[in-house]
C-alpha positions in Angstrom: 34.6 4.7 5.0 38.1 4.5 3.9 40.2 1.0 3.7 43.1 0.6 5.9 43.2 -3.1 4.8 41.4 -6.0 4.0 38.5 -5.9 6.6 39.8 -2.7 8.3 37.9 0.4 7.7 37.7 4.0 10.0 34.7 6.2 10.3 35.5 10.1 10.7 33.3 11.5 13.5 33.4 14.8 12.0 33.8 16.2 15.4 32.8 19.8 15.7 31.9 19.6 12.4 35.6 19.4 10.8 37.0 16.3 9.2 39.8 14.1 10.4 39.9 15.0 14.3 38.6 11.7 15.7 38.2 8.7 14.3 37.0 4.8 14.8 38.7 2.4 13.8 36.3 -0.8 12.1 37.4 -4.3 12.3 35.0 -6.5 10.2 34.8 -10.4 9.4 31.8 -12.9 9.3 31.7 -12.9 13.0 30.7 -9.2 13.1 32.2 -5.9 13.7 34.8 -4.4 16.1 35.1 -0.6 16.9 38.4 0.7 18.0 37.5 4.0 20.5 33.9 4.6 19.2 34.5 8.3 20.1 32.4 10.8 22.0 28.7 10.5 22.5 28.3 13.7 20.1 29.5 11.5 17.6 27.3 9.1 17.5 24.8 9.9 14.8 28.1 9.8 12.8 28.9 6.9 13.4 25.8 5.2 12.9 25.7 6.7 10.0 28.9 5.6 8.7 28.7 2.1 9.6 25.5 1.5 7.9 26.9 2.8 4.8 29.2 -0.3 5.1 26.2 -2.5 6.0 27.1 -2.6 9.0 23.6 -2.5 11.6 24.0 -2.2 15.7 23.3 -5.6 16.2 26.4 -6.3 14.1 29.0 -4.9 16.6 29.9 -7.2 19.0 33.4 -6.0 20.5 34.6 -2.6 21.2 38.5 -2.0 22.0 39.1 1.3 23.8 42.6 2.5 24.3 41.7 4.2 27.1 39.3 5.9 29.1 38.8 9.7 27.6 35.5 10.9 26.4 36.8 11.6 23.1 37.6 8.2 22.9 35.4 6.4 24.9 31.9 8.5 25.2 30.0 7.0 23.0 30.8 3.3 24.7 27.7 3.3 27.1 25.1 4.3 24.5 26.3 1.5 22.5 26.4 -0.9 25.2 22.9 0.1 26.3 21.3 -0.4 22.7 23.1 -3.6 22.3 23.9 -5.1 25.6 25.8 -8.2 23.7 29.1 -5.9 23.0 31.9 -6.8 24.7 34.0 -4.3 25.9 38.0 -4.5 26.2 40.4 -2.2 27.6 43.8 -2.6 28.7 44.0 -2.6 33.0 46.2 0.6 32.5 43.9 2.5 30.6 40.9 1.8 32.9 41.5 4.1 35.5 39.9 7.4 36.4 40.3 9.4 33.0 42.4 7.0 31.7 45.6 7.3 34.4 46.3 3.5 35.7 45.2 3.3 39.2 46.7 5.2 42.3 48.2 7.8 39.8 48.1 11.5 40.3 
């Protein structure tokens, strides 16, 4: 995985096969790992993939940020959530809505 900075990595989901469409962004200290919009569930042998290449195991993961609530960003969130049920998920009240409008929107 690339470096952004020290401790902050991203994982290319390859999506459809083509390189730098969707990423996630990887937080990592001693305390674990953080993903930033773990990306669609088609992705997810990617990611996995990616993130043990950096050591990094499921159990490892203990937060995931989504900016908001699209499939391309936030698919893969359940599956993750289901396998490790110790994640903590975090998203920002406007972004939570149906497909990622804020409540009450058209």
């Amino acid at each position: 995985m690339p470096t952004i900075a020290r401790g902050i990595t991203y994982a290319d989901l390859m999506f459809l096969g083509q390189p730098r469409v969707i990423a996630t962004a990887v937080l990592q200290d001693a305390g674990g790992a953080a993903l930033v919009d773990p990306g669609p569930s088609t992705c997810l042998d990617t990611l996995r993939s990616s993130l043990r290449g950096q050591g990094i195991a499921p159990a490892d993961v203990r937060t995931i940020l989504l900016t908001h609530i699209h499939l391309d960003h936030a698919g893969a969130t359940g599956t993750l959530v289901r396998e490790n049920p110790d994640i903590q998920v975090y998203v920002h009240e406007a972004g939570g809505g149906a497909h990622g409008r804020p409540p009450g929107s058209c």
